[in-house]
C-alpha positions, 0 to 999 in steps of 0.5 A: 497461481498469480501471486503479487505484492502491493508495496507500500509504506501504508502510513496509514491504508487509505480508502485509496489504496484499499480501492487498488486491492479490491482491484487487484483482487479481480486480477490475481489470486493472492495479493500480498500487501507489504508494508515497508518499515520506512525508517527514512520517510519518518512515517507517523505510525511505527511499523507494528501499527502500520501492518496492524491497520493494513491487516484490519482493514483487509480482514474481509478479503480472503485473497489478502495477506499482510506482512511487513518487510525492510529489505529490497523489493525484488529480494522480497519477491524471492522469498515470496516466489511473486514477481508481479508488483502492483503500484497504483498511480493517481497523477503524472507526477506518481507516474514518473517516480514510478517509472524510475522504481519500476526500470530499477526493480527489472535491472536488478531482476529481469523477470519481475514485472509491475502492473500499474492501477489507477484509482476510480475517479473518486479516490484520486485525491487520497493519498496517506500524505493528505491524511496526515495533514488533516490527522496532525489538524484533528481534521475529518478523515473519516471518509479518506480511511476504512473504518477498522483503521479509523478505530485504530487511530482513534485509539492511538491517538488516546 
């Protein structure tokens, strides 16, 4: 069984990274979409909300499980029996720091490999960044999230 994680800290899943799954889903028999706690980057949904709108919005993908995580990745894939990381890249500028995390994740494991995907063309700009800006203006997202994550938030946001 191809077993792989798709780390993240998913604050919130984008329409962006859900176009990486159903990707990875053509690849891999079991995607592992790990939302990380994240405590540094200050993210705008706490953890327990972050795994919820991730596991909502892969309710429909059979070959999806959600977890959440707050220790190293390759000890993450240990405990996963994973050693396949899937990282998606939408700039060069993605492409550098993944790089760097992708060298250190294979210095500190040698047989863990990451696999890079890009976005289809019209996801490129998506970013859960951008959707934080527009949510913190009460902006149109609608079209930047899967709809189960957009009912979340909407009730967070009450």
């Amino acid at each position: 069984m191809k077993r792989a994680i798709y780390p993240g800290t998913f604050d919130p899943i984008t329409v962006g990274h859900m176009d990486i799954v159903r990707r990875a889903c053509t690849i891999f028999d079991e995607i592992i979409i790990a939302v990380a706690e994240s405590k540094s980057k200050n993210p705008m949904f706490d953890h327990s909300k972050r795994v919820e709108m991730a596991r909502a919005a892969t309710q429909d993908h059979p070959k999806v499980r959600v977890i959440g995580f707050d220790n190293l990745l390759v000890n993450l894939s240990d405990e996963l029996e994973a050693n396949i990381i899937i990282r998606g890249l939408r700039a060069v500028s993605d492409f550098e720091y993944e790089l760097q995390m992708g060298y250190a994740n294979a210095s500190l494991k040698k047989d863990l490999e990451t696999v890079y995907l890009m976005p289809s063309l019209e996801h490129a700009f998506v970013s859960s960044s951008v959707v934080r800006t527009i949510l913190h203006f009460d902006g149109k997202v609608e079209h930047l999230l899967p709809p189960a994550v957009l009912e979340i938030i909407k009730k967070h946001r009450k």
